[in-house]
Structure formats: structure tokens, C-alpha cells
N, C-alpha and C positions, 0 to 999 in steps of 0.2 A: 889373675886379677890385674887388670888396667892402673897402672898409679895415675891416669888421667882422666882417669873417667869420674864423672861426677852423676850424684843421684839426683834429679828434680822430686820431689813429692807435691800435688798440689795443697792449697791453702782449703782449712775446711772450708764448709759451705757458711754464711753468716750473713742473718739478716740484714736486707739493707734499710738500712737506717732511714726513716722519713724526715728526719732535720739534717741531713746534709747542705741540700738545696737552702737554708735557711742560714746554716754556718756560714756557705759561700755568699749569698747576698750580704749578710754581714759583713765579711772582711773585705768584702769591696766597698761597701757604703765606709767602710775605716778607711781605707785608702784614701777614697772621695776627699772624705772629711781631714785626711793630714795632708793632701794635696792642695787643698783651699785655705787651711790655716798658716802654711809652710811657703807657699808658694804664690797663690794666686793673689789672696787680700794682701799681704803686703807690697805687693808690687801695683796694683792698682791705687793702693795708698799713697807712696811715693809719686806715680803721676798725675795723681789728683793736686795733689802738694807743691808740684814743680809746674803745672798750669796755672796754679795760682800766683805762685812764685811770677811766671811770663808775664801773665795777665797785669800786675797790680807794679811793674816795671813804668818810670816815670824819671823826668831829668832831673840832673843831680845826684840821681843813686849812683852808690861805689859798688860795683860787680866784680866777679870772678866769671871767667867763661870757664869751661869743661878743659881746655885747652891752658889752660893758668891766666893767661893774660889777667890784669888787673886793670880797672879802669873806671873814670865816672861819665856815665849814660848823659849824653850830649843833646841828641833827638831819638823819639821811638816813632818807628814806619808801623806800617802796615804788620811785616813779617820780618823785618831788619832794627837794628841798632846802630847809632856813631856812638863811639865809645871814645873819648878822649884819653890815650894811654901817655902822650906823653906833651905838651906844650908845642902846639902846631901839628898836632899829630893825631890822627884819628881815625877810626877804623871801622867795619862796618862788619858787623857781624850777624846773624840768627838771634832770634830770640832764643830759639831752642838748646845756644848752645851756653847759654848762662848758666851755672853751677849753683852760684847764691848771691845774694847782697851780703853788703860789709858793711858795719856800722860806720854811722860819718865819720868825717875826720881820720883813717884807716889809712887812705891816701897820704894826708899829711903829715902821719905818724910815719909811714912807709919813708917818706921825703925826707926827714930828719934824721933817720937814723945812717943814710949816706955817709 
């Protein structure tokens, strides 16, 4: 006797099942489906949100860009911004890369606390 040897026996014979095909479309349509609620809509939401956010940019507003800067919206171009970050100072940035507005006066508050 072999201590290494091993027996295979086969699996009985068993019908195949005609809702396999049917489980499987199933848990792929789950997938689908936690793929779009998980992933997809909420990120379409957010840049829906944040074109709006670009879109409805006008002077005066106090921004944040992606990048921290703070600053209030000078002139709006085409596809750029002056952002006045500091007294004679002014910078020109993407619309794209604004993060959010900041309620008025935010700058000022910012200024006092020096």
C-alpha cells in the first residue's frame, strides 16, 4: 500500500438543473444593480452638483479652490477666474478647480482673527 496514493471516485450522475442559466443572470443583474447604486449615481450626482456649483460662479463670491487657496471671485472668463487672494494680488485660476463658495463675510472673519 502506497501512503501517497490517493483514490478519485467520480461525482454521481445529477440532473442538470434548467434554472442555473437563470440564477446566473440573476446575480449579475445584482451586481449591475450594486454597481449603479454604489458607484456610478453617486458620482454623476456630485458632477452634476459641481457644474452647477462652476456655472452659477459670479463676482464677489468667496471660493475655495481644490488646492486650498481662499479668495473672492474678481472677474469670471470664459474658462478661468481672478481670484483676489490677497490686497493687490490676484490669481487666475480654472473654473474646474473651485472646491465650493463660502458664505460672505468668511474672508473677513478669516482677516480678524490674524
Amino acid at each position: 500500500m502506497n501512503l501517497f496514493e490517493s483514490v478519485a471516485h467520480a461525482a454521481p450522475a445529477g440532473g442538470a438543473s434548467g434554472n442555473a442559466g437563470l440564477i446566473n443572470i440573476l446575480f449579475l443583474g445584482g451586481f449591475v444593480l450594486i454597481f449603479y447604486f454604489l458607484l456610478i449615481r453617486p458620482q454623476s450626482k456630485r458632477r452634476k452638483e459641481h457644474q452647477a456649483l462652476v456655472g452659477s460662479l459670479d463676482k464677489g463670491d468667496e471660493v475655495v479652490t481644490s488646492g486650498g487657496i481662499v479668495g473672492q471671485v474678481n472677474k469670471v472668463e470664459d474658462d478661468f477666474l481672478k481670484i483676489q487672494v490677497a490686497p493687490n494680488m490676484e490669481l487666475r485660476v480654472q473654473k474646474s478647480a473651485v472646491g465650493a463658495t463660502l458664505p460672505k463675510g468668511t474672508l473677513k472673519s478669516l482677516d480678524e482673527n490674524k
